[in-house]
C-alpha positions in Angstrom: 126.5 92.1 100.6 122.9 92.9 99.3 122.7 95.3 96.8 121.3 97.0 95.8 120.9 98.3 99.3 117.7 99.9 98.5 115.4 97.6 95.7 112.7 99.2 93.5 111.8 102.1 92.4 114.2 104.7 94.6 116.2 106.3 92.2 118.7 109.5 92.4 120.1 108.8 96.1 121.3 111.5 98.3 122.8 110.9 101.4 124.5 112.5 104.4 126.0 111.8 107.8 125.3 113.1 110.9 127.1 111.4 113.9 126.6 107.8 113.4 123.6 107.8 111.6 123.4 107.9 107.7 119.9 109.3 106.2 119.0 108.9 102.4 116.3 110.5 99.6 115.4 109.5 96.7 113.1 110.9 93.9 109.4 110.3 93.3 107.9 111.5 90.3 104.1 111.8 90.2 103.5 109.9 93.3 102.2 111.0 96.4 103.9 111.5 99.4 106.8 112.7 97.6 110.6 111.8 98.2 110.9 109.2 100.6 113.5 109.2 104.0 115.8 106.3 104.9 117.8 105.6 107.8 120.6 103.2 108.3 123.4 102.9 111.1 125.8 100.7 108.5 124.6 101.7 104.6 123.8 98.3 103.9 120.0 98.3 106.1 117.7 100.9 105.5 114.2 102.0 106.9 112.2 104.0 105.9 111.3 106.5 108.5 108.6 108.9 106.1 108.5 110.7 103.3 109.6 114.4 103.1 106.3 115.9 100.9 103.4 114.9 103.0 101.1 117.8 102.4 99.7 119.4 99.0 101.0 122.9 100.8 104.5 121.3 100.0 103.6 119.6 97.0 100.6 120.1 94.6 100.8 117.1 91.8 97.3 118.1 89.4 96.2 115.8 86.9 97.8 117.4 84.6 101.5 116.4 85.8 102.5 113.5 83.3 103.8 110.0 84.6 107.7 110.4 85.2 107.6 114.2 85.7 106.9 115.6 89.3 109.2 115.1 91.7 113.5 115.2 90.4 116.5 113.9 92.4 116.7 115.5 95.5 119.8 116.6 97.6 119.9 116.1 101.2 122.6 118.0 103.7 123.2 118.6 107.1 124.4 122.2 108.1 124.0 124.2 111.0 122.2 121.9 113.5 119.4 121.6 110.4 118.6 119.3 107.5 117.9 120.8 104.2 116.4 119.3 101.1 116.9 121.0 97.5 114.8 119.7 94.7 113.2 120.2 91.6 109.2 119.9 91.2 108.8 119.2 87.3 104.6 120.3 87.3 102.6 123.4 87.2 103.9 125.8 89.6 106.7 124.1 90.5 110.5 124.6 90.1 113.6 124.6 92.1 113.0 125.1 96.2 114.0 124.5 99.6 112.6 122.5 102.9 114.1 122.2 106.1 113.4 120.1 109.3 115.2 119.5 112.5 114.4 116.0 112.3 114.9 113.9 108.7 111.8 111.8 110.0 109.7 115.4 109.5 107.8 117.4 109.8 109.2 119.0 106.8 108.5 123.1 106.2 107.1 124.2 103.8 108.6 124.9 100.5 111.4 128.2 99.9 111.3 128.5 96.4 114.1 129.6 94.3 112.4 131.6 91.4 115.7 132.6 89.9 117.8 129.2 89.7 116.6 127.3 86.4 117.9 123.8 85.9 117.1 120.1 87.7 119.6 118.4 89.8 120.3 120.9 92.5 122.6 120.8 95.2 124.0 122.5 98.3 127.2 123.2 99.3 128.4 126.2 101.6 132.0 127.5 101.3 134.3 128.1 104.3 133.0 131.5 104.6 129.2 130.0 104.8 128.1 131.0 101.6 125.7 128.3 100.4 125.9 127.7 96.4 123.3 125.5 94.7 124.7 123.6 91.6 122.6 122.4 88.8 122.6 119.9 85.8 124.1 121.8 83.1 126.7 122.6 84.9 126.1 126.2 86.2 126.4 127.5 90.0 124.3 130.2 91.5 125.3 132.0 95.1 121.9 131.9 97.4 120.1 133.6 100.4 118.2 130.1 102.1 116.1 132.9 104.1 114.8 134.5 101.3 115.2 131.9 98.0 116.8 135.3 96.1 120.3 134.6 94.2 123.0 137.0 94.6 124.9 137.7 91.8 125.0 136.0 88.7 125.8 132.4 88.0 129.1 130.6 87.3 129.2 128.3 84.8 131.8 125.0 86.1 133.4 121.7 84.5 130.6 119.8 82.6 132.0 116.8 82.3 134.0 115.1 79.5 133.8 116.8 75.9 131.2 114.9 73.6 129.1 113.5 76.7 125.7 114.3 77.1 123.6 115.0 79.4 126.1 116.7 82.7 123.7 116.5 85.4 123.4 115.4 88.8 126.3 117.4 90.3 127.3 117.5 94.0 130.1 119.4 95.2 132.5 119.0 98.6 135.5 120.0 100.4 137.5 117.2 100.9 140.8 118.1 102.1 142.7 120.7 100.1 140.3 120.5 97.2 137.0 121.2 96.3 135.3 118.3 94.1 132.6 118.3 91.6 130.9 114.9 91.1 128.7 114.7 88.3 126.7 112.1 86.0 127.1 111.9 82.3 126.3 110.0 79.5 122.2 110.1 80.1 120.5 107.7 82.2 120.5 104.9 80.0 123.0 102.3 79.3 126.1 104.7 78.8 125.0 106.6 82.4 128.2 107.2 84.2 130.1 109.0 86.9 132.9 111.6 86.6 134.5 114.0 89.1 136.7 117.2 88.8 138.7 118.9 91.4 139.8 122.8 92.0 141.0 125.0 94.5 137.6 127.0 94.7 133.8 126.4 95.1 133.4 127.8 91.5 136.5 126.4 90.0 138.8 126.2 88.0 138.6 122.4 88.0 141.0 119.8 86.7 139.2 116.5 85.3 140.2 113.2 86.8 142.1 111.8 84.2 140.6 108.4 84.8 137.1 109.6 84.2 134.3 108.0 84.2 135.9 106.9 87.8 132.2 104.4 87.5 130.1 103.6 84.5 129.2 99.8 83.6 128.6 100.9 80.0 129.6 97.9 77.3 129.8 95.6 80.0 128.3 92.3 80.9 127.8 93.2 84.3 124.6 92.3 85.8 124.1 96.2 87.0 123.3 98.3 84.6 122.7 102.6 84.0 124.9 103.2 86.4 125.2 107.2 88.0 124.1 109.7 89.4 126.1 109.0 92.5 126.5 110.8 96.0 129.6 110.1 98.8 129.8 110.1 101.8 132.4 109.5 104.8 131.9 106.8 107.6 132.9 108.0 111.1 135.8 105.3 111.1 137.1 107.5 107.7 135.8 104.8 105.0 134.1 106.5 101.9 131.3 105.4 100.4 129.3 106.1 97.1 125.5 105.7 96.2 124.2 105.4 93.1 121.6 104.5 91.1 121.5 101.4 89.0 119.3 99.1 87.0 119.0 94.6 86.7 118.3 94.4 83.1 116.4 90.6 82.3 115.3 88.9 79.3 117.1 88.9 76.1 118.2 91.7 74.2 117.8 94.6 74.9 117.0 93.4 78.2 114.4 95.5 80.1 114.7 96.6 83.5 111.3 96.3 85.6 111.1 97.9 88.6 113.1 101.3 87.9 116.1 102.6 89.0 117.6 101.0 92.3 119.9 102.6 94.7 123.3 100.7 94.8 126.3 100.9 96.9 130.1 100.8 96.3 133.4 101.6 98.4 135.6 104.5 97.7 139.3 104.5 98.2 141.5 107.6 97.6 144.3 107.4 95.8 146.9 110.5 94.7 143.9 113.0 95.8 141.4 111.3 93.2 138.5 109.1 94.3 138.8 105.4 93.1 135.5 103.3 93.2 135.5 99.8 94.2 133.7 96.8 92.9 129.8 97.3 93.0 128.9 94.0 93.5 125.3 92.8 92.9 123.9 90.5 96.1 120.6 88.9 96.4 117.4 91.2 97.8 116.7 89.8 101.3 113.5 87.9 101.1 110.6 89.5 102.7 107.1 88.4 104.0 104.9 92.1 104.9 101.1 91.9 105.5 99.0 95.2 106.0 96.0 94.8 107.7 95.0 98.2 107.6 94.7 98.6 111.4 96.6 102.3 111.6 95.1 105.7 111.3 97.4 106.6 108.2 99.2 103.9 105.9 102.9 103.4 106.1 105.5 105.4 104.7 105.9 102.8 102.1 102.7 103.5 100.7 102.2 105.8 97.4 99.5 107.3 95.6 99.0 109.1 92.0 99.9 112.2 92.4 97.5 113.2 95.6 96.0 111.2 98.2 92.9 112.6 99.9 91.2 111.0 102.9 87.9 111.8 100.9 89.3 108.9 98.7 91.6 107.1 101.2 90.9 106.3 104.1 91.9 103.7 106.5 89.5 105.4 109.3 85.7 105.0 107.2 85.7 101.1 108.1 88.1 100.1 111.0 90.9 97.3 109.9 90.1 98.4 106.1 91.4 100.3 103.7 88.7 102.2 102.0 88.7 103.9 98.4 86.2 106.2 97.1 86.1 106.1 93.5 87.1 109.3 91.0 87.9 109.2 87.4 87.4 105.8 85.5 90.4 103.6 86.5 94.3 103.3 85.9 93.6 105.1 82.7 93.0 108.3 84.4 95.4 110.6 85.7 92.9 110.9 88.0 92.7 107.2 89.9 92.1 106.7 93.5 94.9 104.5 93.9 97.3 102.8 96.9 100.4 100.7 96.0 103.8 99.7 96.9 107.2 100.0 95.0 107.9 96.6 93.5 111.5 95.5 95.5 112.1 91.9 94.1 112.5 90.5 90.4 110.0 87.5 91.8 107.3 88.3 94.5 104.0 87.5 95.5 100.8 89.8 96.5 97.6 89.2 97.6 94.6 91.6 99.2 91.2 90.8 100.2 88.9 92.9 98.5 85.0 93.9 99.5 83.9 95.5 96.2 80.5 96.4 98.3 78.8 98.9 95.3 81.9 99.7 93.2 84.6 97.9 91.1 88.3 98.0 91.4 91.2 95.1 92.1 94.8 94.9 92.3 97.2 96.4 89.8 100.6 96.5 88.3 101.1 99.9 87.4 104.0 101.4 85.5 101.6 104.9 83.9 98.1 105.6 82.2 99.3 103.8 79.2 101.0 101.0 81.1 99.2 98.2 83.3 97.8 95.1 84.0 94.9 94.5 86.4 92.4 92.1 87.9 88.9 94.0 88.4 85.8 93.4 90.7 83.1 94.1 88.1 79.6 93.4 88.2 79.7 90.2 89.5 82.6 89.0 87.3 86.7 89.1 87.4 88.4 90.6 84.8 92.0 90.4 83.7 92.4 93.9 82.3 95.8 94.5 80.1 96.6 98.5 78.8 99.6 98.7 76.2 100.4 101.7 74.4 97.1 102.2 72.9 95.5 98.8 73.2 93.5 98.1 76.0 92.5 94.3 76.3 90.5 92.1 78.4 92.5 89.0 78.2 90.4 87.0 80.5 87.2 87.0 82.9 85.1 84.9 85.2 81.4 85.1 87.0 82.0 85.0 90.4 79.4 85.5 93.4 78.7 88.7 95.6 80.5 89.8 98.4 84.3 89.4 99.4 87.5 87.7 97.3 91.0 87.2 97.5 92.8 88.4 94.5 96.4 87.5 93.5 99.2 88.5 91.2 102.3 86.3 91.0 105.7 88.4 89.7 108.2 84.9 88.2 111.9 86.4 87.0 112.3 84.3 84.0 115.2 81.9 84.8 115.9 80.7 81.6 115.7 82.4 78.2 113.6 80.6 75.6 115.2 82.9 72.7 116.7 86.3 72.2 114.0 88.1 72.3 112.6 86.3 75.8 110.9 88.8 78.3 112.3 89.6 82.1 109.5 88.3 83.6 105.4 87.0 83.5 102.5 88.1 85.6 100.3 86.1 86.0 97.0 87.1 88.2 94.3 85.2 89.5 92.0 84.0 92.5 93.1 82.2 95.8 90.2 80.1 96.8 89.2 79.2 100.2 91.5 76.3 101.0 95.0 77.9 99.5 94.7 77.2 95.9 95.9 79.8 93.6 93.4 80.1 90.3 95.3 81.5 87.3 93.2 83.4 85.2 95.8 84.7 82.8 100.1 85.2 82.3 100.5 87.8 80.9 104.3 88.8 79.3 106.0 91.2 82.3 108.4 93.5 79.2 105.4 95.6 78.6 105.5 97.1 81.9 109.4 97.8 81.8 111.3 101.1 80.7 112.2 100.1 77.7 109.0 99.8 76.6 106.7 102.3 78.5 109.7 104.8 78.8 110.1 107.7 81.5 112.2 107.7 85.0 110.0 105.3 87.4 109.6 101.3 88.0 106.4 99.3 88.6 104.1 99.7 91.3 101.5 96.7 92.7 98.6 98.4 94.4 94.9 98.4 94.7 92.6 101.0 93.4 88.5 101.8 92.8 87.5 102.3 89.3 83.6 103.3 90.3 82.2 103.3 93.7 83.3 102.5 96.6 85.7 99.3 97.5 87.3 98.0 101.0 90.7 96.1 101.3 90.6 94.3 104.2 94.6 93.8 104.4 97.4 94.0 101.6 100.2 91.1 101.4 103.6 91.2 99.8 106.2 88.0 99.9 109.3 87.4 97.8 
């Protein structure tokens, strides 16, 4: 089967069930809308039917919220006739809180916050006699009042996870049967990331380790699927169990760097003397995709993300009709502060092009990964430029005069097939100019590890967009094939 099920940047998956249909989260980070909603009828196809956070009155991202903070793993459920979403805003004023909707595709409320329950991870369960307990990465357990966001009592603290591990987190707790079971991720997000689970009689415990935890973790493996955890199950209406998970597909040489973030992955679940047991997770091709946006809507797509707010002062598909319009604040991908548009990057090769009217501003099309981390190619008085920000460094690695008015601009995403050496990259990225009759210029190939995790760090994957640096600038459609 394809997986994962869900490619690029969509890590820390929630799901649940209602009736036949399956709905998913994932977390965000900076970007804006936060925490986009799937749908699927089998867990292998999923669409994405909005995004949870719409509204600054549900989420308010400043500038001052670092890349790869914002927005942490989310837990959706289903209770009561009602969907409820726990999660942690990591930014000023944030904190643990609480939405609701009737329908997953929104409207969303707006925010109960949970000013007592400290922690990231969060989830909710509710006991047999409806108590609903929120459990957070450490491992500790807190009783709560959804009306009001007040705890009640004091917390528990539960089963973290195997002696010596680090980092117990993620936890989800259910009643399966006679037991009560307490998933969790250990071992950090990195390469040793893995899955355990504990069982008890209780919500709170005690709770007896599966003896053959981690029941997942790819750590010291060859397999092609890497940093796998932070998992979620859930039960088919024919009684099959599934588990979703986050994952990574590691390229290059060593260490190998993964590129476009932590990917949502699924596995089957059998049970076996009362203990889960987790089948292969097998790694399938990404289905190839051709996607054009011409801009033709009142609001872009759910697909679409922004850096940390998106204003229609700055954004605007409605100022020129079939454009996309952005009105220029801050300097460019360097600021927190950039008016910017993009798309999660789902396949290790892909294609994208946009037409760009740079009428009295500059801006282009970019591969972002943070501030510190992205290549460009930039409308600029009457020249292309081939922009390049490392660490540090900031380049211009190539440039060309080019005449006034409208351009097609390019950027071409090749997963290296073969290594050259150990220390080969993942990928290149190459951008350039598609002329009038088809042909693709290449202006410059730049090496694709410096916009990886390994190098740039943090939770999130790339994103290909466009953006103003000065001005104003019009994209007259956006198009993605892989």
């Amino acid at each position: 089967m394809t997986n994962p099920v869900i490619p690029g940047m969509h890590p820390d998956p929630s799901v649940c069930r209602v009736g036949d249909d399956y709905y998913l989260v994932c977390s965000s980070f900076e970007y804006f809308p936060g925490i986009p909603v799937f749908h699927s009828r089998d867990l292998l196809n999923w669409t994405q039917i909005g995004n949870a956070l719409d509204r600054t009155s549900q989420l308010l991202l400043t500038a001052e919220t670092p890349s790869s903070a914002g927005i942490y793993a989310p837990t959706l459920r289903h209770h009561d006739g009602k969907f409820w979403l726990i999660v942690t805003s990591v930014s000023h004023g944030g904190g643990n809180m609480v939405f609701t909707a009737t329908d997953p595709a929104g409207p969303w409320s707006d925010p109960i916050p949970l000013p007592d329950i400290g922690g990231i991870d969060p989830d909710l369960a509710w006991d047999d006699e409806g108590n609903c307990r929120c459990t957070v990465a450490g491992v500790s357990q807190y009783r709560i009042d959804l009306a009001t966001g007040q705890t009640l009592g004091e917390p528990a603290r539960l089963w973290s996870g195997t002696p010596g591990a680090k980092a117990p987190e993620a936890p989800h707790l259910y009643r399966i049967g006679e037991y009560w079971y307490l998933l969790i991720a250990e071992g950090g997000t990195e390469r040793g990331h893995g899955v355990s689970i504990a069982r008890g009689p209780e919500p709170d415990g005690p709770f007896e380790p599966c003896p053959a935890n981690p029941i997942l973790s790819h750590r010291s493996t060859d397999e092609p699927v890497q940093n796998t955890g932070h998992a979620d199950l859930v039960q088919g209406p024919d009684g099959s169990w599934w588990m979703v998970l986050l994952g990574v597909r590691p390229g290059g040489g060593t260490p190998g760097w993964h590129v476009l973030g932590r990917e949502t992955f699924l596995a089957p679940v059998s049970w076996v003397d009362g203990w889960p047991v987790v089948g292969e997770l097998t790694s399938g091709p990404v289905s190839a995709v051709t996607e054009r946006d011409d801009f033709d809507d009142s609001e872009l797509r759910p697909c679409w993300i922004s850096v940390r707010d998106r204003s229609e002062q700055h954004c605007t598909t409605k100022e020129r009709s079939g454009w996309l319009t952005l009105h220029a604040r801050g300097s460019g991908l360097d600021d927190p502060g950039v008016v910017f548009a993009g798309r999660r990057q789902l396949h290790l090769s892909c294609r994208v092009r946009t037409l760009i009217d740079p009428a009295d501003g500059s801006g282009g099309l970019a591969v972002r990964f943070d501030e510190e981390h992205h290549y460009e190619i930039e409308v600029v008085a009457g020249e292309i430029q081939v922009i390049a920000r490392i660490g540090p460094l900031r380049t211009v690695v190539a440039s060309q005069a080019v005449a006034t008015g409208t351009l097609i601009l390019g950027v071409q995403v090749d997963e290296a097939r073969e290594l050259r050496d150990s220390r080969s990259g993942p990928d290149t990225i190459s951008f350039g100019v598609e002329e009038s009759d088809g042909t693709f210029t290449v202006l410059a190939t730049l090496d694709g590890r410096y916009l990886s995790t390994e190098v740039a760090g943090g939770f999130t994957g790339r994103v290909i967009g466009v953006y103003a640096a000065t001005g104003t600038v019009h994209f007259d459609w956006f198009d993605y094939v892989a």
